[in-house]
C-alpha positions as CSV (number, residue, x, y, z in Angstrom):
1,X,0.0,0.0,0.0
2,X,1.1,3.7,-1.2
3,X,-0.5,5.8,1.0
4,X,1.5,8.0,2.8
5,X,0.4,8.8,6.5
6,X,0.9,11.8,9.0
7,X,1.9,12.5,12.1
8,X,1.3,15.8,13.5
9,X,3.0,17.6,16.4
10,X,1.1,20.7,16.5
11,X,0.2,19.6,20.5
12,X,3.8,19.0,21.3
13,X,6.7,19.6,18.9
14,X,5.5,22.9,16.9
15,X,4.7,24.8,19.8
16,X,8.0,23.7,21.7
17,X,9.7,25.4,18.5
18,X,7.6,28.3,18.1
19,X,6.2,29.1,21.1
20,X,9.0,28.2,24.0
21,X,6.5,25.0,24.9
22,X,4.0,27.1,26.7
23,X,0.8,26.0,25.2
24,X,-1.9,24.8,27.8
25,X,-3.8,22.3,28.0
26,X,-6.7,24.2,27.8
27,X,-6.3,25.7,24.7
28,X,-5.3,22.4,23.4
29,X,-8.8,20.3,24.8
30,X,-11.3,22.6,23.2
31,X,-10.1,21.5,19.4
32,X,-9.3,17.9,20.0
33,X,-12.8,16.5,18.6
34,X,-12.0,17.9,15.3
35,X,-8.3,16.6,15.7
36,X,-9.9,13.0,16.5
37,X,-12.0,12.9,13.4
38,X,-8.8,13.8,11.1
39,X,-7.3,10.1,10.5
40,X,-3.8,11.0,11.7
41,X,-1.9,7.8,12.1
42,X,-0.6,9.8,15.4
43,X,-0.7,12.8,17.2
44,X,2.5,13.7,19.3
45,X,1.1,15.4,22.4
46,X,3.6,14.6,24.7
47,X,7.4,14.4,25.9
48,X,10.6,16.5,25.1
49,X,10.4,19.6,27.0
50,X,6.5,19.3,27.7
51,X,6.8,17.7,30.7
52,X,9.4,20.3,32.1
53,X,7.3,23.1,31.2
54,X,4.2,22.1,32.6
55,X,5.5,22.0,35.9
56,X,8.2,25.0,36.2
57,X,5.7,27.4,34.0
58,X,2.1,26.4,33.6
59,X,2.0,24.9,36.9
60,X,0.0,22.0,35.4
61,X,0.4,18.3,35.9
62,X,2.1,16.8,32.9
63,X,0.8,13.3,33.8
64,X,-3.0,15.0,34.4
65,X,-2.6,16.6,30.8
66,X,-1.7,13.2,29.1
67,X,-5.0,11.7,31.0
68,X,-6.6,14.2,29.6
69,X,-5.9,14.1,26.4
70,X,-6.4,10.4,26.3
71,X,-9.8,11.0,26.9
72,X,-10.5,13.8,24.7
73,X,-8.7,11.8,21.7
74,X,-10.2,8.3,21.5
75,X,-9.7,6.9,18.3
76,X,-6.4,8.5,17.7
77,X,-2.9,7.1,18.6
78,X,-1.1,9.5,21.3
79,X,2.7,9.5,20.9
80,X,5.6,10.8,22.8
81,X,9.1,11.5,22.8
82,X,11.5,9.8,24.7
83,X,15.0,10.8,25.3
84,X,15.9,7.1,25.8
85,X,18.0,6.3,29.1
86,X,17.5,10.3,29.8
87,X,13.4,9.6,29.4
88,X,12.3,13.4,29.7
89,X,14.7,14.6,31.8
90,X,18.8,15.5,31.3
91,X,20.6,13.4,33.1
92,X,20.8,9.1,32.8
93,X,18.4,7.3,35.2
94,X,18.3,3.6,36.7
95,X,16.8,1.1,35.1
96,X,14.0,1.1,37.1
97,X,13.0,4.2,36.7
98,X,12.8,3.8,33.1
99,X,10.6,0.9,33.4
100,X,8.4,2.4,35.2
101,X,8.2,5.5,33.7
102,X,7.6,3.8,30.6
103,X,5.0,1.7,32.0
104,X,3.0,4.6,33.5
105,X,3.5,6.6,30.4
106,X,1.9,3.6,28.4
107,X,-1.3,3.3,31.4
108,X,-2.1,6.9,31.0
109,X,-2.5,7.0,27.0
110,X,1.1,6.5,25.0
111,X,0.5,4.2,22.3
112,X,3.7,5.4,20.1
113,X,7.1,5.8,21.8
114,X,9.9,8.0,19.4
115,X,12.9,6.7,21.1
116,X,16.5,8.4,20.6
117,X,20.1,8.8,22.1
118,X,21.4,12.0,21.5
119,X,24.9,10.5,20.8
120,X,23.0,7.7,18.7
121,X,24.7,5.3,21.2
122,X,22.1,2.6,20.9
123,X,23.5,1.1,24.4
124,X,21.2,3.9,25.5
125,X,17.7,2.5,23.9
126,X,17.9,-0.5,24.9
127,X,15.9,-0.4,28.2
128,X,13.2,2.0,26.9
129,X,13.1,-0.4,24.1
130,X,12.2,-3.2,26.4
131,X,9.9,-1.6,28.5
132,X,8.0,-0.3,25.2
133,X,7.4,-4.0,23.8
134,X,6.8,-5.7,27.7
135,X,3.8,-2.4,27.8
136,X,2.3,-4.0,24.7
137,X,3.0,-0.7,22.7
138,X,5.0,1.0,19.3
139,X,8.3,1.3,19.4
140,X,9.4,3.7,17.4
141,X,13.6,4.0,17.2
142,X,14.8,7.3,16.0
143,X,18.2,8.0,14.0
144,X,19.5,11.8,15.5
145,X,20.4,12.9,12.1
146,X,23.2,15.5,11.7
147,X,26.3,15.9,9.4
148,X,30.0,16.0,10.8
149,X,33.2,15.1,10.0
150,X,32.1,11.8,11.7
151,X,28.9,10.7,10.3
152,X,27.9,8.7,7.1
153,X,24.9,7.6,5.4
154,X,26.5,3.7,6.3
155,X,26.4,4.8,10.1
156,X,23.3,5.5,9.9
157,X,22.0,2.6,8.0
158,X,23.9,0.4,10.4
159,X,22.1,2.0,13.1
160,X,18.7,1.1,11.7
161,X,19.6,-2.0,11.2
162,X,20.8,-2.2,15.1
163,X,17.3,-0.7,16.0
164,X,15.4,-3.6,14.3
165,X,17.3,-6.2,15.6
166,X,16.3,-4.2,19.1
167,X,12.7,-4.9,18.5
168,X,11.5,-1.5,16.7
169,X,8.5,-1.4,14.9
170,X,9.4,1.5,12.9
171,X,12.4,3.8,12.0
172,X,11.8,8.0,12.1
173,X,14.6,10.1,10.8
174,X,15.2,13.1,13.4
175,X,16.1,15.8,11.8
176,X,15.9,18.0,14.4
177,X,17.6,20.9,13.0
178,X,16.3,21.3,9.6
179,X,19.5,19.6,7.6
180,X,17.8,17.5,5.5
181,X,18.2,18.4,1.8
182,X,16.2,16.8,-0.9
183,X,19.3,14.9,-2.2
184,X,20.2,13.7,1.1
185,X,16.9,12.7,2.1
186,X,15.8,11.0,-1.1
187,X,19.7,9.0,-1.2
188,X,19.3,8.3,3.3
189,X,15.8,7.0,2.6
190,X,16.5,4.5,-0.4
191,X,19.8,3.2,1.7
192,X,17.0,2.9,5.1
193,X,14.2,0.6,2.7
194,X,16.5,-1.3,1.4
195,X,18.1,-2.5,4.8
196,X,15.7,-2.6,7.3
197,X,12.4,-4.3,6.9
198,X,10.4,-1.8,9.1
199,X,8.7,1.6,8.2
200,X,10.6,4.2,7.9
201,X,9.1,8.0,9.3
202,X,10.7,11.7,8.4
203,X,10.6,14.1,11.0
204,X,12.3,17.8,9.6
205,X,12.1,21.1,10.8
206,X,11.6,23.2,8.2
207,X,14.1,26.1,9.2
208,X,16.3,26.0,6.2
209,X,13.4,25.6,3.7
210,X,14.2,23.4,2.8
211,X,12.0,20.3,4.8
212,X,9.3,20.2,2.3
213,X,10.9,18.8,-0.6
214,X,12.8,17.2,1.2
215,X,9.4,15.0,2.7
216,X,8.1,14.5,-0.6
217,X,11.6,13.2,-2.0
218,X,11.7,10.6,1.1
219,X,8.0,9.7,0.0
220,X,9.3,8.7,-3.9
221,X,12.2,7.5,-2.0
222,X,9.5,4.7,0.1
223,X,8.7,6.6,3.2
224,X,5.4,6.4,4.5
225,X,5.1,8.5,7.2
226,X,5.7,12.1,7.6
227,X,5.5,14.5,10.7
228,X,3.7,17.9,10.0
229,X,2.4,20.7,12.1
230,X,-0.9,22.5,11.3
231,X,-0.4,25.8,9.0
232,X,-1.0,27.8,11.9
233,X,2.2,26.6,14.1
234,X,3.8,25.1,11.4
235,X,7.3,26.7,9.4
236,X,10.2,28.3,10.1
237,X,11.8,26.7,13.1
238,X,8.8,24.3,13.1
239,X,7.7,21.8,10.6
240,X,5.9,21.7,7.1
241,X,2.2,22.4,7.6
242,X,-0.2,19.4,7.3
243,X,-2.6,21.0,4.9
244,X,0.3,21.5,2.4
245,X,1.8,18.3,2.5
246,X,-2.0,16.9,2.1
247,X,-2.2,19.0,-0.8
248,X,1.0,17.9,-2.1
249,X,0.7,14.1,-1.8
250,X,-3.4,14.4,-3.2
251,X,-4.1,12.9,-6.1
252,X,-0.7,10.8,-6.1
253,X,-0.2,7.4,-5.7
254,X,0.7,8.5,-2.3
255,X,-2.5,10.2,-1.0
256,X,-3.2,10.5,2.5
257,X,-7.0,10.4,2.3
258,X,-7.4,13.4,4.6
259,X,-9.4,16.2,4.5
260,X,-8.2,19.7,3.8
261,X,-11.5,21.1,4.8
262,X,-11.4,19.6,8.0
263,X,-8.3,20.6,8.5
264,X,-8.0,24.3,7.8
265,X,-10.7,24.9,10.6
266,X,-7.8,23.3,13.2
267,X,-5.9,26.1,11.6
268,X,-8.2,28.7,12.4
269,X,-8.5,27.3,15.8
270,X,-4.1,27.4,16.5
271,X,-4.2,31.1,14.5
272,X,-6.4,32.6,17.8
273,X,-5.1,30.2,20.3
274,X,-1.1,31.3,19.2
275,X,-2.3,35.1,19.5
276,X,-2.7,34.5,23.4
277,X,1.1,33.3,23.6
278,X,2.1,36.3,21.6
279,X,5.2,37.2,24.3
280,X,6.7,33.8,23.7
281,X,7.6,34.5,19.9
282,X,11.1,35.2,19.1
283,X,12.3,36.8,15.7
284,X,14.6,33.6,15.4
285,X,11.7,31.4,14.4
286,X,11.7,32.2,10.9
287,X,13.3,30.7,8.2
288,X,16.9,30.4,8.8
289,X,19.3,29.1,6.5
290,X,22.5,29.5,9.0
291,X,20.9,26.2,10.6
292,X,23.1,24.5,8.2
293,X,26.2,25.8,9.3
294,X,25.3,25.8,13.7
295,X,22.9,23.2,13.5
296,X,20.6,24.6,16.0
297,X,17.7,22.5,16.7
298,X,14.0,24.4,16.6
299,X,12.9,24.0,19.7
300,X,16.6,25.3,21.2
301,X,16.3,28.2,18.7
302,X,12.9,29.7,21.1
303,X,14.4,29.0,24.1
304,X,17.8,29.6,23.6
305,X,16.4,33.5,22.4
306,X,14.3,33.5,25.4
307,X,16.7,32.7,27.9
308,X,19.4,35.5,26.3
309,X,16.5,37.7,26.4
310,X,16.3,36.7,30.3
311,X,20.1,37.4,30.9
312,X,19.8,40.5,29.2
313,X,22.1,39.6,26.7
314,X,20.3,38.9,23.5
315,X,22.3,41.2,21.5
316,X,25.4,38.3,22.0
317,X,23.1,35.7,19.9
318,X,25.2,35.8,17.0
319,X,28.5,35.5,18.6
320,X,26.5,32.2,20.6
321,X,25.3,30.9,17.0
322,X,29.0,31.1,15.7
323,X,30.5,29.5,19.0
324,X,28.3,26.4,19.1
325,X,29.7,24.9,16.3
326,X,33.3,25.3,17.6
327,X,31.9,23.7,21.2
328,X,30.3,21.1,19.2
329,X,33.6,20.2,17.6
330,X,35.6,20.2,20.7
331,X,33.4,17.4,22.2
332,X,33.1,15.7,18.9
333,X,30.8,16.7,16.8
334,X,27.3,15.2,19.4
335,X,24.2,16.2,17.2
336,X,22.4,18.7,18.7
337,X,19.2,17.7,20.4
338,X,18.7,17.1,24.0
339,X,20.5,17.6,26.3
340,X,23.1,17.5,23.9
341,X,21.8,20.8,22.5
342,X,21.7,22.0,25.8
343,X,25.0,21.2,26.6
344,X,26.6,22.4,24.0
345,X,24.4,26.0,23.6
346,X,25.3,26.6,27.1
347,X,28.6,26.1,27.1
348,X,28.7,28.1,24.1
349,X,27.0,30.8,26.0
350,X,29.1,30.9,28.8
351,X,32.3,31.1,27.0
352,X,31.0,34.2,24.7
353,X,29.4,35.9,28.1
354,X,32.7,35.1,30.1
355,X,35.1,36.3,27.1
356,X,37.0,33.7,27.9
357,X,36.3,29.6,26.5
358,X,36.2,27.4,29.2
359,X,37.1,29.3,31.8
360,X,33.9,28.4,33.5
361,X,32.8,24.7,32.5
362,X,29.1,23.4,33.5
363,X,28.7,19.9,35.4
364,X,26.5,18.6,32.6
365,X,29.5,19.5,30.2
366,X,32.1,17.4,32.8
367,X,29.8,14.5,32.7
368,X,29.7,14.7,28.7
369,X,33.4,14.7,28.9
370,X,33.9,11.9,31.6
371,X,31.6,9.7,29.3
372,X,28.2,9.9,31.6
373,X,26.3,10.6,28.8
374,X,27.6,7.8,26.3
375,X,30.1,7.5,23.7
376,X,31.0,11.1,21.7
377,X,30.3,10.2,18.1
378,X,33.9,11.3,17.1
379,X,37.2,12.4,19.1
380,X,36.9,14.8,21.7
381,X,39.4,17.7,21.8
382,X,41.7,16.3,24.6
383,X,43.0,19.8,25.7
384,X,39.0,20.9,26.7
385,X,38.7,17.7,28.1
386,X,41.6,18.2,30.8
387,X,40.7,21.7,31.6
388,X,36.8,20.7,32.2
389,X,37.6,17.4,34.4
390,X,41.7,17.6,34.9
391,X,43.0,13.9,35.3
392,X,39.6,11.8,36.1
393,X,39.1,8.7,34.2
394,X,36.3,8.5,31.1
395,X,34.1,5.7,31.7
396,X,33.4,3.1,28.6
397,X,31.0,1.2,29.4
398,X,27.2,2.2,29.4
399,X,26.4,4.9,32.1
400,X,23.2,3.2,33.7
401,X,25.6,0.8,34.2
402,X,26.9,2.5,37.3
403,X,23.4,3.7,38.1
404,X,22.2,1.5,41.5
405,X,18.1,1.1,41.3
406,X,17.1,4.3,42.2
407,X,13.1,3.8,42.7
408,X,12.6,3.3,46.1
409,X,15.3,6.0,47.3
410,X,13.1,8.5,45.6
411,X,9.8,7.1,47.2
412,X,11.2,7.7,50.3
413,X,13.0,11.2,49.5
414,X,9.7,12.6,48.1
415,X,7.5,11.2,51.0
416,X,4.1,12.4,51.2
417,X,4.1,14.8,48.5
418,X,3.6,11.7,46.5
419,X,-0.1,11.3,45.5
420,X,0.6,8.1,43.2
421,X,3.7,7.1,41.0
422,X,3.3,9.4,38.8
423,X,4.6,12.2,41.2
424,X,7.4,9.8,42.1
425,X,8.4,10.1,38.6
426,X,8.3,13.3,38.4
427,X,10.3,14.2,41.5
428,X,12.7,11.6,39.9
429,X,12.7,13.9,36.4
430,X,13.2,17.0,38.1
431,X,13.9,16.8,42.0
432,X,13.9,20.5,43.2
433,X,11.4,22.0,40.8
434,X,8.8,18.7,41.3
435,X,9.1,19.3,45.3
436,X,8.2,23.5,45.0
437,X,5.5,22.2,42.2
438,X,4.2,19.3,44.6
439,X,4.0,21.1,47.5
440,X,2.3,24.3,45.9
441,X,-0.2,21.9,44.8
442,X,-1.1,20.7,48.1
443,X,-1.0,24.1,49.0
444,X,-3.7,24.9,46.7
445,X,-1.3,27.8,45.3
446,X,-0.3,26.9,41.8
447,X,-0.7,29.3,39.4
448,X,1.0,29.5,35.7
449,X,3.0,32.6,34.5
450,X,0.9,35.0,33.6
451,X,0.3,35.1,29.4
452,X,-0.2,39.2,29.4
453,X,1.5,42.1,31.3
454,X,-0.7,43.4,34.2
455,X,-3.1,46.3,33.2
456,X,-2.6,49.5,34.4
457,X,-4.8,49.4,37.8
458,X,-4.6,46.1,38.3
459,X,-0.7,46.5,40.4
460,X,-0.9,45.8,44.0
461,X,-0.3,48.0,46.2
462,X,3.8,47.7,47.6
463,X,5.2,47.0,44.0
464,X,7.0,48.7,41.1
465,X,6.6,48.1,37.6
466,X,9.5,45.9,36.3
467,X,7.7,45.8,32.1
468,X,5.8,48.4,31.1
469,X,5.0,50.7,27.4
470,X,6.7,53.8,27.1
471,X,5.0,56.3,24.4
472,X,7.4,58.8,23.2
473,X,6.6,61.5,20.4
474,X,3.3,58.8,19.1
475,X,5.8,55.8,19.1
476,X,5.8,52.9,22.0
477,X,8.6,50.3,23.5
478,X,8.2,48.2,25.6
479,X,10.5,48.1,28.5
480,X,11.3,45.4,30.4
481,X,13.8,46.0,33.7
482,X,16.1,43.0,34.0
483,X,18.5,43.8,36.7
484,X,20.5,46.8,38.4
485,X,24.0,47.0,39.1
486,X,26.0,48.3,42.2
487,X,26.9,52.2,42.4
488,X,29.6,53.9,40.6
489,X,30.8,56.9,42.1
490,X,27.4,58.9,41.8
491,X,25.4,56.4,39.4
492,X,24.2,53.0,38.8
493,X,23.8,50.9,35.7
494,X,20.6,49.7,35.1
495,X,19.8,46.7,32.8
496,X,16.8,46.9,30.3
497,X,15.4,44.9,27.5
498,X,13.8,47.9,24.6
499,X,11.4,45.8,22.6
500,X,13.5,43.0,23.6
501,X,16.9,44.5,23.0
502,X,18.9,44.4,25.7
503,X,20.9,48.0,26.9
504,X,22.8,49.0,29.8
505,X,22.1,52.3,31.5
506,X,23.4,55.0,33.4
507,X,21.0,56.4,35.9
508,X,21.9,58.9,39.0
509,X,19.0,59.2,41.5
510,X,18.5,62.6,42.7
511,X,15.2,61.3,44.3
512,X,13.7,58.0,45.3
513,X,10.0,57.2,46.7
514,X,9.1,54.4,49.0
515,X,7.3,51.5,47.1
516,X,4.9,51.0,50.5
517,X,1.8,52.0,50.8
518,X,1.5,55.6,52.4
519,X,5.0,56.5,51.9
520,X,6.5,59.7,50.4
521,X,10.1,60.6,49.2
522,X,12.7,57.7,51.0
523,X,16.0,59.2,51.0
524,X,17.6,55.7,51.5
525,X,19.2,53.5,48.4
526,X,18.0,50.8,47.6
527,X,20.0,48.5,46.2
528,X,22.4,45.3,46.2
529,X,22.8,43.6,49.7
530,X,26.2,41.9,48.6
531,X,28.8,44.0,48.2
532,X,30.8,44.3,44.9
533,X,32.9,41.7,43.8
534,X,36.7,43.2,44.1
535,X,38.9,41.6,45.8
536,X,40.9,38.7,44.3
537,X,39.5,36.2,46.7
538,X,35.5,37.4,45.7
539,X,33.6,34.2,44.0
540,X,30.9,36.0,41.6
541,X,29.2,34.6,38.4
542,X,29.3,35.4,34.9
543,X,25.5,35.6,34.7
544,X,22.7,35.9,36.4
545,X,21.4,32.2,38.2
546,X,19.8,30.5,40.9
547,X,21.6,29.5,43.6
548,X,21.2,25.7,43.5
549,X,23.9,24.7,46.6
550,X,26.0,26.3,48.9
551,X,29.2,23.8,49.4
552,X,31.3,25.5,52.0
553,X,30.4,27.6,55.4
554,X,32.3,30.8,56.9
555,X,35.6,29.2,58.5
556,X,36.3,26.3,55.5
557,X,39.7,26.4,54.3
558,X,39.2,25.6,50.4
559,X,42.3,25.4,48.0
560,X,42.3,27.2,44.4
561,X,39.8,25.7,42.6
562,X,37.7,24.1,44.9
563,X,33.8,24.1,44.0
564,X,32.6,26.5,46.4
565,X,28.4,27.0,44.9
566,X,26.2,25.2,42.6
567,X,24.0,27.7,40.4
568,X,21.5,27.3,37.7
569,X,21.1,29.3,34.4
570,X,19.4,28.0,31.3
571,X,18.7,24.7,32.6
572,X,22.1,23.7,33.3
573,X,24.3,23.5,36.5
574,X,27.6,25.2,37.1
575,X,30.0,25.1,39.5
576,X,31.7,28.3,40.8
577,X,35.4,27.4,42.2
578,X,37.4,29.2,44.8
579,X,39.9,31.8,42.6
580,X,42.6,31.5,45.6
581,X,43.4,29.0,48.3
582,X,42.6,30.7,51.9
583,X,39.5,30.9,54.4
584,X,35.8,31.8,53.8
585,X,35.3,35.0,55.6
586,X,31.6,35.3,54.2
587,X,28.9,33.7,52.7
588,X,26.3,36.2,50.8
589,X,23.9,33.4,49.3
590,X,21.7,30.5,50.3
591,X,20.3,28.0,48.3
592,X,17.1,29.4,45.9
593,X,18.5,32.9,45.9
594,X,19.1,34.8,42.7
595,X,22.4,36.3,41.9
596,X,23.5,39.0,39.3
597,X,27.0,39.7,38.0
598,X,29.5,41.8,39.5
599,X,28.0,40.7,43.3
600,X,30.6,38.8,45.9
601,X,28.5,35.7,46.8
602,X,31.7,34.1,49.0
603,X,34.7,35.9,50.6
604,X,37.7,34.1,50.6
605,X,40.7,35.2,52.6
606,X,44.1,34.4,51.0
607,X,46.1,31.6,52.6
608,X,48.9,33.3,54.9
C-alpha cells in the first residue's frame, strides 16, 4: 500500500519550536474533537520539553494533561518523545526508573514511543526499548540525524539495522535541525528501505526551507510516514504544515485520504489560540538558512532566544550561533538535540558571556566529557577535556551501568508529597522544581505565569513596575527591567530589555520614593545587599542564576579551585570554584537565591 500517513505535532513539537513550549492544556482540549475525526496515524502530544514546562511554567500536571488528552482523543494514537535512558529529563536514570516510567507513560494513553540517544549510542535505547514491547506498545527508534566530520549515510544505515534487531517497529529520521536536503533525504531514505524491513518516518524542521521537498523526495524514495504541524504553528523553526503536504501528496499514488477542509478549521482554531502566547515569539523562528552551518535545533532556537533575552544579553546571539559549532567540535561533533543541544548552547554561551572559552565549564559538560552521557560520536578535543575534568578517568561502558536502582530512594525522598507514582516520577525527572510544584499543589497555590503584562490598575499595592510601554513623540517600546548593578561613584547601571533588545544604562538618582503603601520621598538607596565583587578572593558569576547549593560555610579552608556554589542558568548547572586558596570569611547566598554579575557571593581570605 502507497498511501503516505501523518503525524502531526502541533500539540507538542511545533509549539515547543515556536512558542517556548508554553501552550496549555486548555487551549489544546477545546479542538481535540476535530483533531480525533482527522485520521492521523498519530498525534504527538507529549514528551521533550512538555513535561518540564508544565511543571516550572504552567504549573499543570504533565501526567494529568496526558490523561486528559487520552480521553478527549479516542480513536487516535497518542505519541511521545523519549530521550531514551534520559526519558524526559537530562541526566541518565536507573533502570528502574525507566521501566516504570515507561509503564505509567503507556497506562495513561502513549500508544507510540519515538525513542533516541542523542549521541545515537544505541547502548542507551535499549531499556526503553524493552519496556516499550513488555507495555504492549509501538516502538518507534529514532536516528539523531546531523552531518560532521564523523557521520555517514552507512552509520546510519547500520544503526537502523541495530534498531530492528532491538525490537523497533518503525524507524523515524530526526532531523531536528532542519538539515535534511532533498538529495540527502531521497539518497538516506532508499539506503534505510533497502536495509531494514520496518517503516521508515521523516521528521524535519523546516528552518532551512528546505524540509518540504525534502518530505516529498523521502515519500518517492518509500517513506510512508511524515510529521507535519498544522499551518497555523507550522514553518520556520517548526515543521511543514499538514494542509500542504496533504495537498501535495493528493491525487498521487501517495494520498493521505485526509481532509483539507477539516483541517484548515484546526488552523483557524491554532491562528487565535497562538495570539494568546504572543510574548513567547522570538524573531529567530523564521526561516533560517545558518541552521546549516550551527545546527541549532527548533525547539533550542525559542528557548535559547528567550533565555538571552532573560540574561539581558540577547544582542550576544550571534557570537552564541558562531560559538556552538566550535563547542560542538571540541566534544566531537554530538548532534544537537537534547541535552546534547543544551549542553553544548550553554557552554557556548558561557564562553561568549565570560570572554574567555572554558574558563567556566558546567557539570553537565564534565559529565559529557567523563563519558556519563555515552560515547562522543567522534574524538573529543583532549585539551578541553583536561581543563573541564583535569585527570579523572572516562568511563566506557554504558552509564546506567553505574546507576544503582534508584526507585525506592526517591519514594522515600519525596515522601508524602507523593499522591501516586506518577509524582514519584516526576520528583525523579526534576527533584527540586517537582518538590516547590508538589507542595504548591497541596497548597492549593499553583498558578502559571501570567500570558499578558498586568493592566494598568490592576498593580498591588507595595510594588514597582518591572515591564511596562513607554509612548514617546506617538511611538511605544516596551520596556522590560532586568537587573540593576552596584553604584559607581554617583550612578548606577541599570539593565533593560527595549522591545527586547537588551541595553545598559546609566541612571543617578536625585530622588527616590518608598514602594509602601503611604509612603512619600525615602531618601535611603535601595540597592544590592552583597557587596561588589573586588577583591581577588570574591567568587561572583558570569551571569545571572539560581543558587542551587551552597558547598562551604564561613571558617572552611578551600584550595584554588575548589567548588565552592552550585548555580543554575538555562537549565544547566555550574560550579563556581574558589579563585585563591585561603579561608571563607563570608557567605552572601543560600540556596534558591538569585544572583546578578559583579555581586561577591563568598569571601575568601588568601592563605597566609
Amino acid at each position: 500500500m502507497s498511501r503516505v500517513y501523518i503525524t502531526d505535532t502541533s500539540l507538542r513539537d511545533a509549539h515547543q519550536s515556536l512558542l517556548a513550549t508554553r501552550m496549555r492544556t486548555a487551549d489544546m482540549l477545546p479542538v481535540c474533537p476535530k483533531l480525533d475525526r482527522v485520521g492521523y496515524w498519530s498525534l504527538e502530544v507529549w514528551g521533550g520539553a512538555t513535561f518540564d514546562s508544565c511543571i516550572r511554567f504552567l504549573k499543570e500536571d504533565p501526567w494529568d494533561r496526558l490523561k486528559q488528552l487520552r480521553r478527549a482523543l479516542p480513536n487516535t494514537r497518542l505519541q511521545m518523545l523519549l530521550r531514551g535512558q534520559n526519558l524526559v529529563g537530562y541526566r541518565h536514570y536507573s533502570d528502574d526508573v525507566v521501566r516504570a516510567f515507561v509503564a505509567r507513560a503507556a497506562e495513561n494513553g502513549i500508544d507510540v514511543f519515538r525513542i533516541f540517544d542523542a549521541l545515537n549510542d544505541t547502548r542507551n535505547l535499549r531499556t526503553a526499548v524493552n519496556a516499550v514491547r513488555a507495555a504492549g506498545k509501538h516502538a518507534q527508534g529514532a536516528i539523531a540525524y546531523t552531518t560532521s566530520p564523523v557521520h555517514s549515510i552507512e552509520q546510519f544505515v547500520a544503526m537502523a539495522r541495530e534498531l530492528e534487531e532491538m525490537g523497533c517497529q518503525s524507524i523515524a529520521i530526526k532531523d531536528m535541525a532542519g538539515l535534511l536536503t532533498p538529495r540527502s533525504s531521497e539518497t538516506l531514505v532508499r539506503a534505510l528501505v533497502r536495509s531494514v524491513g520496518v517503516p521508515i518516518q521523516v521528521h524535519s524542521h523546516a528552518t532551512a526551507g528546505l524540509a518540504e521537498m525534502c518530505q516529498f523526495k523521502a515519500v518517492e524514495a518509500g517513506c510512508r510516514h511524515i510529521d507535519t504541524a498544522i499551518s497555523s504553528l507550522s514553518g520556520g523553526t517548526s515543521h511543514p504544515a499538514t494542509e500542504s503536504m496533504v495537498a501535495a501528496l493528493r491525487d498521487t499514488e501517495w494520498d493521505t485520504g485526509l481532509d483539507l477542509a477539516l483541517l484548515q478549521e484546526i488552523g483557524f482554531y491554532f491562528y487565535e489560540s497562538r495570539r494568546k502566547y504572543h510574548h513567547f515569539e522570538s524573531e529567530f523562528t523564521g526561516l533560517d538558512t545558518r541552521v546549516q552551518v550551527n545546527q541549532v535545533p527548533g525547539g533550542m532556537t525559542s528557548n535559547l532566544v528567550q533565555q538571552l533575552r532573560d540574561q539581558g544579553a540577547l544582542q550576544k546571539i550571534n557570537a552564541v550561533l558562531e560559538e556552538i559549532p566550535r563547542v560542538r567540535a571540541d566534544l566531537g561533533y554530538p548532534p544537537l538535540v537534547t541535552p546534547t543541544s543544551q549542553i553544548v548552547g550553554t557552554q557556548a554561551v558561557i564562553n561568549v558571556l565570560n570572554g574567555e572559552r572554558y574558563k567556566i565549564v558546567t557539570n553537565e559538560t564534565k559529565l559529557y566529557l567523563e563519558g556519563r552521557y555515552g560515547r562522543a560520536p567522534g574524538p573529543v578535543n583532549e585539551v578541553v577535556r583536561k581543563m573541564a575534568i583535569g585527570d579523572r578517568s572516562v568511563i566506557e561502558c554504558r552509564p546506567a551501568d553505574l546507576i544503582e536502582p534508584e526507585m525506592e530512594r526517591l519514594r522515600t525522598q519525596v515522601g508524602d508529597l507523593a499522591q501516586s507514582e506518577e509524582d514519584v516520577l516526576t520528583f525523579a525527572m526534576f527533584p527540586d522544581l517537582a518538590r516547590e510544584f508538589l507542595e504548591a499543589r497541596r497548597a492549593g497555590r499553583l498558578v502559571p505565569e501570567p500570558l499578558e503584562p498586568v493592566k494598568p490598575g490592576q498593580r498591588p499595592q507595595g510594588t514597582v513596575p518591572t515591564e511596562f510601554n513607554v509612548t514617546v513623540h506617538g511611538e511605544t517600546y516596551h520596556i522590560q527591567i532586568r537587573g540593576t548593578g552596584h553604584r559607581t561613584q554617583e550612578k548606577r547601571p541599570f539593565y533593560l530589555t527595549v522591545d527586547g533588545m537588551p541595553e545598559e544604562v546609566m541612571m543617578e538618582s536625585l530622588q527616590e520614593v518608598s514602594a509602601e503603601p503611604g509612603a512619600g520621598v525615602a531618601a535611603a538607596h535601595r540597592g544590592s545587599k552583597r557587596p561588589r565583587a573586588s577583591k581577588q578572593g570574591d567568587v561572583t558569576t558570569s551571569m545571572p542564576a539560581t543558587i542551587v547549593e551552597v558547598l562551604v560555610r564561613v571558617g572552611d579552608v578551600v584550595r584554588a579551585g575548589d567548588p565552592v556554589i552550585v548555580t543554575e542558568a538555562m537549565k544547566m548547572e555550574t560550579e563556581l570554584q574558589a579563585p585563591i586558596a585561603g579561608a571563607v570569611a563570608a557567605v552572601h547566598v543560600a540556596k534558591g537565591d538569585s544572583v546578578n554579575p559583579d555581586e561577591a557571593l563568598i569571601e575568601i581570605q588568601p592563605a597566609a
